[in-house]
C-alpha positions as CSV (number, residue, x, y, z in Angstrom):
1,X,0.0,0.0,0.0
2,X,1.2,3.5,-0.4
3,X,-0.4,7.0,1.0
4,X,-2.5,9.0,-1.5
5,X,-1.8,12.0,-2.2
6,X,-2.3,15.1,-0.2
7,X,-3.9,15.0,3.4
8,X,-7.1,13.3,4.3
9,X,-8.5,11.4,7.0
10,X,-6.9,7.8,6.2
11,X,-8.7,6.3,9.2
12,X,-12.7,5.7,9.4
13,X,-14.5,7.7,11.7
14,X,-14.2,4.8,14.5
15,X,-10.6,4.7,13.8
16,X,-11.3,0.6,13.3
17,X,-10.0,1.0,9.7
18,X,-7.2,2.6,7.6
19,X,-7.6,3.2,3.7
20,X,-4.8,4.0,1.3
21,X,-4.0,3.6,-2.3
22,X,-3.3,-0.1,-3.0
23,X,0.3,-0.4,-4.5
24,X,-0.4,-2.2,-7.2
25,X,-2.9,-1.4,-10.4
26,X,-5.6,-0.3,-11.4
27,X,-6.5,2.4,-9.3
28,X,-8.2,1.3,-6.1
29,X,-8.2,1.7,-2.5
30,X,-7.2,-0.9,0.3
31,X,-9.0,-0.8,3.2
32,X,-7.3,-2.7,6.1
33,X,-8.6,-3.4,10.1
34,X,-6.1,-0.7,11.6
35,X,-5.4,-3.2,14.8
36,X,-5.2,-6.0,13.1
37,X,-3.3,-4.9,9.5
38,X,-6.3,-7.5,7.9
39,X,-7.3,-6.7,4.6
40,X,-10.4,-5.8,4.0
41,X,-11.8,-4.4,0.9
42,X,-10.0,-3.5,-2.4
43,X,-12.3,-0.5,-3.5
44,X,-12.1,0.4,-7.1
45,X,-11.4,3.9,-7.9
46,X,-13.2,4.3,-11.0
47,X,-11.7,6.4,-14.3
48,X,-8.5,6.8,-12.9
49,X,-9.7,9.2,-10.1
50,X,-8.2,9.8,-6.4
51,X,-9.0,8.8,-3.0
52,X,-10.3,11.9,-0.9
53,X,-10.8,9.6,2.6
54,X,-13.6,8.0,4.7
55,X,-17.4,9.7,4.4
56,X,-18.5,7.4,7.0
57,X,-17.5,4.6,8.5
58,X,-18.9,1.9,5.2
59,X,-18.1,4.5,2.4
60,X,-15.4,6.4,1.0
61,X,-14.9,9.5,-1.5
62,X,-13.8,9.2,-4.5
63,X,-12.7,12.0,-6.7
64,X,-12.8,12.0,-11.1
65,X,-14.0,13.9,-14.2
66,X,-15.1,16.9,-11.8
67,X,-17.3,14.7,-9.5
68,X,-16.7,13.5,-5.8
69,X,-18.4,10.4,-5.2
70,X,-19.6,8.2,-2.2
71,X,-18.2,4.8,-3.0
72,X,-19.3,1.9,-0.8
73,X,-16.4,-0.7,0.3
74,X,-17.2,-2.8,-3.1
75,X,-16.8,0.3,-4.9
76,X,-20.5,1.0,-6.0
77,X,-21.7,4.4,-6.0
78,X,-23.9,5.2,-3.0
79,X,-24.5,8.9,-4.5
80,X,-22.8,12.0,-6.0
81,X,-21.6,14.1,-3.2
82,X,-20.4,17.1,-5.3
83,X,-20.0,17.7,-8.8
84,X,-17.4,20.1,-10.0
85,X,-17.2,22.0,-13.5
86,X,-14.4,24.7,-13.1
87,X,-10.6,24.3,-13.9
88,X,-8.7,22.8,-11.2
89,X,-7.1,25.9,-10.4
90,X,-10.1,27.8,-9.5
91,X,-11.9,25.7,-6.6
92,X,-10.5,24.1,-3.4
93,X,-13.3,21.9,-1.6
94,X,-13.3,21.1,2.4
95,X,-15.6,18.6,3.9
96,X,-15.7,17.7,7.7
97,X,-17.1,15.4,9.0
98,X,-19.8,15.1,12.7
99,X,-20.1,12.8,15.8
């Protein structure tokens, strides 16, 4: 596994599991049982796109063509979070998250 790029919350809300990029391709995240180092779910990234970090503790966010998704841990879309049509050098996007 190696770190994706830029800062983000790596572990889940709980802090039970870690997710990174997976070293080896295609794109995809590894989600592993932070106490444990278990693997746990090899989430496709899809189109090439970045990992952004945990949305909640069974889904992660997913970044491509100018849209941040909510992938679940099999890497199915759960919904569009934000969708993005501006250059990359005009925008910067913060999320946090509650609880």
């Amino acid at each position: 596994m190696r770190a994706a790029d830029g800062g983000g919350p790596w572990f889940s809300p709980s802090g039970r599991l870690l997710a990174a990029l997976c070293a080896d391709p295609p794109a995809a995240a590894c989600v592993l049982d932070a106490a444990t180092g278990e693997h746990r779910a090899r989430v496709p990234l899809p189109g090439g796109g970045v990992l952004w970090g945990w949305f909640n503790e069974d889904h992660l966010v997913g970044f491509h063509d100018g849209q941040a998704d909510i992938l679940d841990l099999t890497g199915r879309r759960a919904r569009l979070l934000a969708e993005i049509r501006a250059p990359a050098d005009d925008w910067l996007v913060h999320f946090t998250g509650t609880g």
